[in-house]
Structures are given as C-alpha cells and as structure tokens.
N, C-alpha and C positions, 0 to 999 in steps of 0.2 A: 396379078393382084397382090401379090404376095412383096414383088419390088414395089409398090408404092407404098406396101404399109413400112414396110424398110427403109424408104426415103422419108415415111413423116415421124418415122421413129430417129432417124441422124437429124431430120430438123430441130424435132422438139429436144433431144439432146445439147444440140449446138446454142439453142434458144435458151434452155438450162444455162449451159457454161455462160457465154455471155452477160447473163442477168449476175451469177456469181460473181463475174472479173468486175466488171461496172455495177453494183448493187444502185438502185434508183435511190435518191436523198430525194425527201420532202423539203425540199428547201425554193423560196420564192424565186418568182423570175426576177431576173437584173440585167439590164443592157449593157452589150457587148463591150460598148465602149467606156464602161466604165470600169474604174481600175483600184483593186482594191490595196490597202495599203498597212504595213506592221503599226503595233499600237505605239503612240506618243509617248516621248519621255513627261514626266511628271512637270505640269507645267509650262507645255509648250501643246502647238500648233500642228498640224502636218498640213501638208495641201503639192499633189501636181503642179508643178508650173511647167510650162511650154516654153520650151526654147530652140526647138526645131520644128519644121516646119517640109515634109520631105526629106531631103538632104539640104537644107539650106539653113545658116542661125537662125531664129527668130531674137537677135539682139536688142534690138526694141524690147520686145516684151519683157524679156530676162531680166535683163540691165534695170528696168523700172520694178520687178518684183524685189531686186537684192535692194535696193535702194528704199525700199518700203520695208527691209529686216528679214526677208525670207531669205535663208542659208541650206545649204545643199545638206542634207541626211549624211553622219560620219558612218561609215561602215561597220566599226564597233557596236554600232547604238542599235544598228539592224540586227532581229534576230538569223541563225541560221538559213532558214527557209530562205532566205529571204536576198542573201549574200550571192547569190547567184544569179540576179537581175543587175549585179554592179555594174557599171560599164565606166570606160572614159571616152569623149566625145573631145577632142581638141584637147582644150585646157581642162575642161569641165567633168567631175566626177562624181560620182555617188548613184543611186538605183536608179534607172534612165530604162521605161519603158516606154515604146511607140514615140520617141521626140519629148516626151515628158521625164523631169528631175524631181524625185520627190525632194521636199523641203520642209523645213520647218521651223518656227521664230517664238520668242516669249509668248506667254499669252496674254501677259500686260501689255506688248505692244501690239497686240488684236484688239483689246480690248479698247487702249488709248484710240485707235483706229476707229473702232466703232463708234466711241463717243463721239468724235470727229467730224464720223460721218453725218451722226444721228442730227449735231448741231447746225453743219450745213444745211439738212433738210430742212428742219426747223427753221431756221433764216429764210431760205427760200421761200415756203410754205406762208409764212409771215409776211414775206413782199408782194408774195401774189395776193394773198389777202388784204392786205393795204390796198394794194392796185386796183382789185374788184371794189373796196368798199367808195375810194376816192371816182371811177367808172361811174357808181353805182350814184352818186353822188349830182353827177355833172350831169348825167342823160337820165335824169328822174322821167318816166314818163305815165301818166295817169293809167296809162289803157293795160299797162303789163305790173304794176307797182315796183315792189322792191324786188333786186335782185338778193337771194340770200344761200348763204353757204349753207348745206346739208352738214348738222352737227354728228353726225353717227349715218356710218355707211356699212352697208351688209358683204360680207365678200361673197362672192359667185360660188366661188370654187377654193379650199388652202392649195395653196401651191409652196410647196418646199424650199427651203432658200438653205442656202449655205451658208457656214457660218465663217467668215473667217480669223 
C-alpha cells in the first residue's frame, strides 16, 4: 500500500515538473502546415513561395513569382529568431522552410496587382452579363419569362482570403 501511494506521489511530482518545463498558453489552434513569418519591413509584402517540391525545383512556380516582383527576404532584414531558418538551396538563399523561400515585394506593386486583378474580374463579369442578357434576348420564352441576374447575393459562409 504504502509503494503505490509512493508511485502516485513520483507521478504527481513528474506531472508538477512537466507542466513547469512546458507551461500550457491559451493560445488558438493553427494548422501545422502553416508557417508563420517575422514582421514586414515598412511598406512591403511578405508571402511563402514554393519553390521546391520534395527534392526537386518547382521552377515554374518560382520563376513566375520573381517575375511578378517577389524577392527573396535579405538576411539583415530578419530579425534574430529568425536567422536561423537561413538556408541556401543551389543558387537560391534567404529563410527556406519545408521547400518554401520567404519573400517579399512593394506594397504598390500588390496593390497595382490587385487593381489588375479586380479589373479583369470586372470585364469578365461584364461579358458574361452581356452574353446572358443577348441569351436572354434570343430564347424569350412565355412559359419561363425573363431570365434575370440576382442584384445582391447572401454568402453562406466568410471564408478568409489572402491578401497579396
């Protein structure tokens, strides 16, 4: 009797220490695979990009981020912590975790980007609705009337986007 109160007394000891070494943070869950990164110089961007894939380049991908203005992270620019994820990979240098280089570009040219974006959508958006109304036009049919675009749509669900 006397050894098991002696082993739950080295448990609850061990269990002590333990909670001491690793103290529990209230801090949210976050998925594994995501990677968190030092704060951005003033006026600029940061963002993972992929350029490994395994052991193999993902050139493609790479090659089309730098050509879009995303530039490898200087090592200077990293705080401390942080210098220690450095790696070189071939040619290719700066914080390189799991095949991923952080980077980072103006935020004018994110922003020019976005417009960019926003105006292609627009356009798009614009020819489809032309297309529906010209449709809408040709196959008039009594029995179903007019076809017509929903002016205000409700979302489901917000889903998080990234900004680049």
């Amino acid at each position: 009797m006397a050894a098991t109160n002696r082993s739950k007394e080295l448990k609850a000891a061990k269990m002590k220490a333990a909670n001491n070494v690793h103290p529990l943070k209230d801090e949210p869950w976050k998925r594994g695979s995501s990677l968190d990164m030092p704060p951005a110089k003033n006026g600029h961007d940061q963002r993972w990009i992929r350029f490994m894939v395994g052991n193999v380049y993902d050139t493609t991908n790479y090659s089309r981020k730098i050509r879009e203005g995303w530039n490898p992270v200087e090592m200077e620019a990293v705080p401390e912590e942080w210098k220690s994820m450095h790696a070189t990979s071939g040619r290719i240098t700066g914080v390189i975790v799991e095949g991923m280089i952080l980077c980072e570009r103006p935020s004018s040219v994110s922003k020019k980007r976005r417009e960019a974006m926003n105006k292609e959508t627009s356009r798009r958006t614009d020819a489809l609705d032309h297309d529906l109304e010209h449709t809408n036009k040709s196959n008039r049919n009594p029995a179903f009337g007019d076809i017509r675009k929903a002016s205000t749509s409700v979302p489901v669900r917000e889903v998080p986007v990234q900004s680049d």
